[in-house]
C-alpha positions in Angstrom: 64.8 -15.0 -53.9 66.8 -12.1 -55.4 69.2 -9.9 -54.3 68.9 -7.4 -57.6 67.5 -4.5 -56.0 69.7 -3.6 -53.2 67.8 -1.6 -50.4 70.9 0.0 -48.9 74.4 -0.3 -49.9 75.8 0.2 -46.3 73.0 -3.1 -44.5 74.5 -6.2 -45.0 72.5 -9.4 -44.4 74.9 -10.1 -41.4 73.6 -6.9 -39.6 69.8 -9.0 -39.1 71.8 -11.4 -36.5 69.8 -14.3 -38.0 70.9 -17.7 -36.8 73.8 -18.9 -37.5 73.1 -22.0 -40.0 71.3 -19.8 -42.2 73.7 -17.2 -42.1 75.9 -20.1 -43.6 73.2 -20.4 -46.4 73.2 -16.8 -47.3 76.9 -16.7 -48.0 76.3 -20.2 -49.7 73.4 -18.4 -51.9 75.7 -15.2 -51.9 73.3 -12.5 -50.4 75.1 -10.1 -49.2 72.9 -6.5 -49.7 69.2 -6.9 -48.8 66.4 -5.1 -51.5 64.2 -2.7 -50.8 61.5 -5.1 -49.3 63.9 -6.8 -47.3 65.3 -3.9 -45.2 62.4 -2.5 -44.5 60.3 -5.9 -43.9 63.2 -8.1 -41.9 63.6 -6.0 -39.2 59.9 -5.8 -37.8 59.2 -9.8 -38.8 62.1 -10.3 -37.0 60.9 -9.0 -34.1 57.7 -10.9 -34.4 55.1 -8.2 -35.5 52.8 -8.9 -38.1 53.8 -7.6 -41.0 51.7 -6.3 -44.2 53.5 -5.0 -47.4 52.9 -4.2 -50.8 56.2 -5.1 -53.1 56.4 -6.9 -56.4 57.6 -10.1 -57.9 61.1 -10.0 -58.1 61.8 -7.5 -55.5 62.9 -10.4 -53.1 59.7 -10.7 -50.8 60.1 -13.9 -50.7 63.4 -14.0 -48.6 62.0 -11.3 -46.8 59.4 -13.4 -45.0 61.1 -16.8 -45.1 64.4 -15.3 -43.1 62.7 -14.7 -39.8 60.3 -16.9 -40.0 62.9 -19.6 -40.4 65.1 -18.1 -37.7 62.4 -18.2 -35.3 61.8 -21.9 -35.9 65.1 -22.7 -35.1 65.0 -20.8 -32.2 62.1 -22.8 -30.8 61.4 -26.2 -30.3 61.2 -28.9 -33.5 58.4 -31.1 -34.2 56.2 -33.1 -36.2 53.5 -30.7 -37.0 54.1 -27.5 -39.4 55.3 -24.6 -37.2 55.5 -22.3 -40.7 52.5 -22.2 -43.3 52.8 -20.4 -46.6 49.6 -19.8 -49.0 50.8 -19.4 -52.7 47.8 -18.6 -55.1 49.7 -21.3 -57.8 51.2 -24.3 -57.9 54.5 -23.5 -59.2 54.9 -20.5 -57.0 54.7 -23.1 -54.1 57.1 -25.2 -55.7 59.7 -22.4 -56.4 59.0 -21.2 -52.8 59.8 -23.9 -51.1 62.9 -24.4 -53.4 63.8 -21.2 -52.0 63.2 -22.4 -48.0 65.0 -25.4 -48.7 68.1 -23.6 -50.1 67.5 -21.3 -47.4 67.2 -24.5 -44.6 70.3 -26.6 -45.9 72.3 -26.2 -42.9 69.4 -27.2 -40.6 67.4 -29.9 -39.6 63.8 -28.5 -41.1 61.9 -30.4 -43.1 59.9 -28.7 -46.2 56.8 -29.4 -48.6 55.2 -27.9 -50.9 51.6 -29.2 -50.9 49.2 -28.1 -54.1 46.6 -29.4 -56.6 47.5 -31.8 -59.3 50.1 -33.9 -57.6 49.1 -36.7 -55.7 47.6 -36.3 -52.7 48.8 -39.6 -50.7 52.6 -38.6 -50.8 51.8 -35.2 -49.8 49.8 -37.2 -46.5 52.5 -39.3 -46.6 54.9 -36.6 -45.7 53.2 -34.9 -43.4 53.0 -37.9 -41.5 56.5 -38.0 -41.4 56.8 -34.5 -40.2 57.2 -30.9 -41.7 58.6 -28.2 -40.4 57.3 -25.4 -43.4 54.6 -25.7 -45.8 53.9 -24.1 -48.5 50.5 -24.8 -50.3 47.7 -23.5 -52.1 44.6 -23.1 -50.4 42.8 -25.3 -52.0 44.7 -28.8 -51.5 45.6 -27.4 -48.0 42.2 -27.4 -47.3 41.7 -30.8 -48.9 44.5 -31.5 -46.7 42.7 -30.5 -43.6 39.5 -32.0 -44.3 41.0 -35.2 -44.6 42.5 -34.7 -41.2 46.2 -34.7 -43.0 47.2 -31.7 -41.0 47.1 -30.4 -37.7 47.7 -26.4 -37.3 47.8 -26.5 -33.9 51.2 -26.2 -33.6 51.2 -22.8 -36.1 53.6 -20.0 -35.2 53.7 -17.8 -38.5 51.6 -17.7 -41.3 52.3 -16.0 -44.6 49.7 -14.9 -47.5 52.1 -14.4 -50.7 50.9 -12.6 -53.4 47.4 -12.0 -51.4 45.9 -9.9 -54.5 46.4 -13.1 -56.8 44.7 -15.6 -54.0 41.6 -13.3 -54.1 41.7 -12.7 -57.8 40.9 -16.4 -57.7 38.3 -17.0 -55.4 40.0 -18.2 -52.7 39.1 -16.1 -49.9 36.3 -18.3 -49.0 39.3 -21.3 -48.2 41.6 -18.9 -46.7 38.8 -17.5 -44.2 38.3 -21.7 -43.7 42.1 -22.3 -43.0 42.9 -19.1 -40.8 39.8 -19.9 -38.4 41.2 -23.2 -37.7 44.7 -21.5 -36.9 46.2 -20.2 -33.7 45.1 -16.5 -32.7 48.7 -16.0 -31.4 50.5 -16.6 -34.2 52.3 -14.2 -36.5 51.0 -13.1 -40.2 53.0 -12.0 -42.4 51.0 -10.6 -45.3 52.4 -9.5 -49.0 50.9 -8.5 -52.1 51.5 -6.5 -55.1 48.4 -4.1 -54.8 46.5 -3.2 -52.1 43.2 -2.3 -52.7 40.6 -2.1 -49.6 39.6 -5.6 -49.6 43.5 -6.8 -49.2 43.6 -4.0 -46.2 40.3 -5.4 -44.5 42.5 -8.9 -44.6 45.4 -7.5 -43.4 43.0 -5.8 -40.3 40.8 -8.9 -40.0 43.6 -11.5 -40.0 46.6 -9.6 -38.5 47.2 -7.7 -35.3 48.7 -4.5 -35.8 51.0 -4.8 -38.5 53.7 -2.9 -39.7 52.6 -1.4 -43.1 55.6 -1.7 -45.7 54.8 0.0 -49.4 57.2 -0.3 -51.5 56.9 1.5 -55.1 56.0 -0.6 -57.9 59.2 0.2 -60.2 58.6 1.6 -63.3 60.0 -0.9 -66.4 64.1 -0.6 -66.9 65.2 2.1 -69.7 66.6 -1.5 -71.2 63.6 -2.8 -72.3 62.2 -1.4 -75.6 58.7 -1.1 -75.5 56.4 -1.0 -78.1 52.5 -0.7 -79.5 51.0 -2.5 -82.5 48.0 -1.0 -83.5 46.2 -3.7 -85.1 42.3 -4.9 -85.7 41.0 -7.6 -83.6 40.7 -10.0 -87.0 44.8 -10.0 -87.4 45.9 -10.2 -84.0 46.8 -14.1 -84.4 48.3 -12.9 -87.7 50.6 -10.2 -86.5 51.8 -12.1 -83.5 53.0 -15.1 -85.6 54.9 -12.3 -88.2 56.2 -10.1 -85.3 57.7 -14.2 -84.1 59.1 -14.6 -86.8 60.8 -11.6 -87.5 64.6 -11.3 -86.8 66.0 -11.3 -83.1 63.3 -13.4 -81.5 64.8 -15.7 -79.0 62.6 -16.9 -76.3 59.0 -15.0 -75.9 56.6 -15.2 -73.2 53.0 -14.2 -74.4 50.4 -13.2 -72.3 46.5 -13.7 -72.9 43.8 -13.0 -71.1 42.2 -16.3 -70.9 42.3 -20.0 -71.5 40.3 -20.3 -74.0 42.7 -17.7 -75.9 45.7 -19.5 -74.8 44.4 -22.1 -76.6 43.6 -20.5 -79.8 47.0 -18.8 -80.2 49.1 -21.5 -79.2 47.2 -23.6 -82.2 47.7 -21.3 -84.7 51.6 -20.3 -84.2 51.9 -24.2 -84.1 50.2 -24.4 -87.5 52.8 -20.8 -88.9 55.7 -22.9 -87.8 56.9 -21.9 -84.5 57.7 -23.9 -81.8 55.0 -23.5 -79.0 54.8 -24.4 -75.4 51.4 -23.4 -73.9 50.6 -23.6 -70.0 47.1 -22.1 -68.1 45.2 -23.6 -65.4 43.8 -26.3 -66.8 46.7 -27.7 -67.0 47.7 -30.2 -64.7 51.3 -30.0 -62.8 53.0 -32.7 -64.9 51.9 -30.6 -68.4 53.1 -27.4 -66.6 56.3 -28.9 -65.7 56.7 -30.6 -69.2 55.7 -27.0 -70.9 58.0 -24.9 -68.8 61.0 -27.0 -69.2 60.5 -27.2 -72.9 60.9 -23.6 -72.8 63.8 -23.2 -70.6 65.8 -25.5 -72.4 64.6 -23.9 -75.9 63.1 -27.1 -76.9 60.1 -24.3 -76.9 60.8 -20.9 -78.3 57.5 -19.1 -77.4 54.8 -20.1 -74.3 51.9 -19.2 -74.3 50.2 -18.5 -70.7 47.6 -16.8 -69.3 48.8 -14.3 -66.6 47.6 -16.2 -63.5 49.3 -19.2 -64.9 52.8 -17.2 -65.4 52.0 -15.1 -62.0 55.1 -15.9 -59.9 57.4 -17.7 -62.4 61.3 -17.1 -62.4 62.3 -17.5 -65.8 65.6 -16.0 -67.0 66.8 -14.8 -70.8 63.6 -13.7 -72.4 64.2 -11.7 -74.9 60.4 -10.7 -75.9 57.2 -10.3 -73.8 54.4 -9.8 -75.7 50.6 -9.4 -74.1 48.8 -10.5 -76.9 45.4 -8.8 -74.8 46.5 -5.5 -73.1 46.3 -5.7 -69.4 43.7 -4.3 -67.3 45.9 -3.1 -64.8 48.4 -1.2 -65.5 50.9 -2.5 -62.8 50.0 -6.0 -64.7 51.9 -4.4 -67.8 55.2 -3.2 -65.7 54.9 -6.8 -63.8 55.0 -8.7 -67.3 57.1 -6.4 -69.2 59.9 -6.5 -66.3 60.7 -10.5 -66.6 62.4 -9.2 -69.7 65.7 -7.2 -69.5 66.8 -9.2 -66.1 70.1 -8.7 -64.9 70.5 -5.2 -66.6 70.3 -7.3 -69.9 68.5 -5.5 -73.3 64.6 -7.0 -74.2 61.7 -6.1 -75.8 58.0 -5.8 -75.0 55.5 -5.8 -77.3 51.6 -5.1 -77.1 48.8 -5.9 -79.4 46.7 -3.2 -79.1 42.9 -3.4 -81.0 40.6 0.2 -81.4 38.9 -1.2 -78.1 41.7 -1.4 -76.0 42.5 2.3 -76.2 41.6 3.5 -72.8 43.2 0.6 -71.1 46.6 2.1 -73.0 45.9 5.3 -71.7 46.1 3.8 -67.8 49.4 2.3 -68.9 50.5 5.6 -70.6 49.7 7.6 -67.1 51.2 5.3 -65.0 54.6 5.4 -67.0 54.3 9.2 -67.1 55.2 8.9 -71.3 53.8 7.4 -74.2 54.5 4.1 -75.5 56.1 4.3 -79.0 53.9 3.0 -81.4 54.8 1.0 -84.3 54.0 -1.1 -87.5 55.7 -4.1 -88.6 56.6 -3.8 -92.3 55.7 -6.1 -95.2 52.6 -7.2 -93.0 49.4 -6.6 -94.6 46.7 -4.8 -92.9 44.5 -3.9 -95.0 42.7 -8.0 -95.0 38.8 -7.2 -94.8 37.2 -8.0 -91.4 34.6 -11.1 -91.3 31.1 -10.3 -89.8 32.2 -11.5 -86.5 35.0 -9.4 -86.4 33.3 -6.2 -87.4 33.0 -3.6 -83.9 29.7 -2.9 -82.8 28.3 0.5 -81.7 27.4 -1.1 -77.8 31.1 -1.9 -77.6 32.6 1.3 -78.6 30.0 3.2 -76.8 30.5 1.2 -73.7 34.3 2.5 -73.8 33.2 6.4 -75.0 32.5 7.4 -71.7 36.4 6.8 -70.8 37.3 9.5 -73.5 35.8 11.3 -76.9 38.2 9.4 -79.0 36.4 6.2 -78.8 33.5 7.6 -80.2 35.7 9.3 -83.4 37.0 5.8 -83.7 33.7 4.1 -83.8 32.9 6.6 -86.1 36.0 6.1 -88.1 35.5 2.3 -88.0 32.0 1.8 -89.0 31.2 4.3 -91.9 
């Protein structure tokens, strides 16, 4: 939950008449101004609509949904069975989230858990035998969980899809089409996500009942953070990220690749040049992501490595670099990663390893800034190391990426005399 990006100065948490115990938690928590996606979304969820809205991470959705959803349990009746269900497309989103709704709950009597893959399964049972108020889980060991005949969503009132893009980017629409049918038709959704293409629209349509549509901007990165491009060929990448480490003023950097099977790869070679490495992705199971994430926080670990599905959702403060070791494919992906630096109005750094190939998806990213990227070298590093066979860029590759602009082509041209 943050309170960073304050929607109005003049609405004050106190003017959403929320119930009084959790009223006590937000001066406890000391929220006092609501975001962006908070005014706007709180009033309508509130009321009970349905609610579908486009907002980032770190823009405070997540208070923004678990406020009235929390003051309309405790205007209701308690039980045993979940009255509250969130989705979360990872497991330590659905752990931080239900840190957040037990923060937010501390002067009530709700139970919460947070229900997800790689943690056993009989104390999650276990619990829900005892009785939960709100759970948060991901939709695959929630529908483990109702196979097994664990849970009972009868009893429903409000769901919640966070990060809905993610979920799908997954493959979980199958299990969330699985869960929903076995859910009340009454109840309310509350739907978030950080882009909303059509297929998140044809959710929110075939899920929801006439929601309240909430957009708000994607912010563009903070004029703190000091962005920058390496050019460099694919054959060096490794090579350049473990120099740029190394160089002066690197305190704690998060570095995105694009898959596992990278994640791997880099974290094994900045192990071997020295640097201390945490590494998490989703093969990892919860006790290594834990382990890895700690490790970092405490700066056991000055660098993790993580793939951005694994990272999606984290809330990890004083990062002084974010590098994407692959450029993104989307170029609110870059603004997303690039932001968890320079929190709090604090200075930081993003760096991008760019390769000839990646050139139109650095265009995207240029557009949607509205400026170029500065683009930069690091000096004493040598470039000028031959490229192996395997390394070597074919014609189908570059041509593949000519139709996105005529300077692919020159630099296929360029590259392969």
């Amino acid at each position: 939950m943050s309170s960073k990006e304050q929607g109005s100065i003049q609405m004050q948490f106190t003017d959403f008449k929320a119930s009084a115990p959790l009223e006590r938690a937000l001066v406890d928590l000391e929220f006092e101004a609501p975001t962006t996606i908070q005014a706007e979304a709180i009033p309508p969820a509130m009321a009970g609509s349905d609610v579908l809205g486009t907002a980032q991470t770190g823009t405070g959705k997540t208070l923004a949904y678990l406020l009235p959803a929390l003051d309309r349990l405790l205007r209701g009746k308690q039980i045993r069975d979940p009255r509250l269900v969130v989705l979360a497309p990872t497991r330590e989103l659905a752990i931080q989230i239900a840190g957040d709704a037990t923060r937010l709950a501390s002067h009530t009597s709700l139970h919460t858990l947070a229900a997800y893959g790689g943690a056993p399964i009989a104390r999650q049972i276990d619990a829900l035998r005892k009785g939960v108020d709100v759970l948060i889980a991901t939709p695959g060991r929630l529908l483990d969980l109702a196979n097994r005949r664990a849970v009972r969503f009868t009893e429903v009132e409000i769901l919640v899809l966070d990060e809905a893009d993610r979920m799908l980017d997954m493959g979980f629409l199958p299990d969330i089409d699985d869960l929903i049918r076995r859910m009340p038709e009454d109840r309310q959704t509350l739907l978030f996500s950080a882009t909303m293409p059509p297929t998140i629209q044809g959710m929110g349509y075939r899920y929801m009942r006439n929601p309240v549509r909430i957009e708000v901007d994607v912010p563009l990165p903070p004029q703190a953070i000091d962005q920058r491009l390496y050019p460099v060929p694919l054959h060096l990448k490794t090579a350049l990220l473990a120099a740029l480490l190394q160089s002066e003023g690197v305190d704690s950097a998060l570095v995105f690749t694009r898959t596992k099977q990278e994640a791997d790869v880099v974290t094994r070679k900045l192990n071997e040049a020295g640097l201390a490495v945490a590494e998490m992705h989703g093969d990892f199971n919860q006790k290594e992501r834990l382990r890895a994430l700690e490790q970092f926080r405490a700066g056991k670990a000055h660098v993790l490595v993580a793939t951005n599905i694994a990272a999606r959702g984290l809330d990890i403060e004083g990062i002084s670099h974010v590098v994407n070791y692959d450029v993104p494919e989307e170029a609110d992906d870059y603004i997303h990663r690039v932001g968890r630096t320079a929190r709090q109005d604090a200075d930081g750094t993003a760096w991008t390893l760019v390769t000839p190939e990646d050139e139109p998806l650095v265009e995207r990213i240029e557009f949607r800034l509205g400026r170029p990227v500065e683009r930069a070298q690091l000096a004493g590093f040598n470039y000028d190391v031959p490229a192996p066979d395997w390394a070597r860029p074919s014609a189908r590759t570059f041509l593949k990426n000519a139709s996105r602009g005529q300077s692919s082509i020159a630099r296929w041209k360029a590259l392969t005399r």
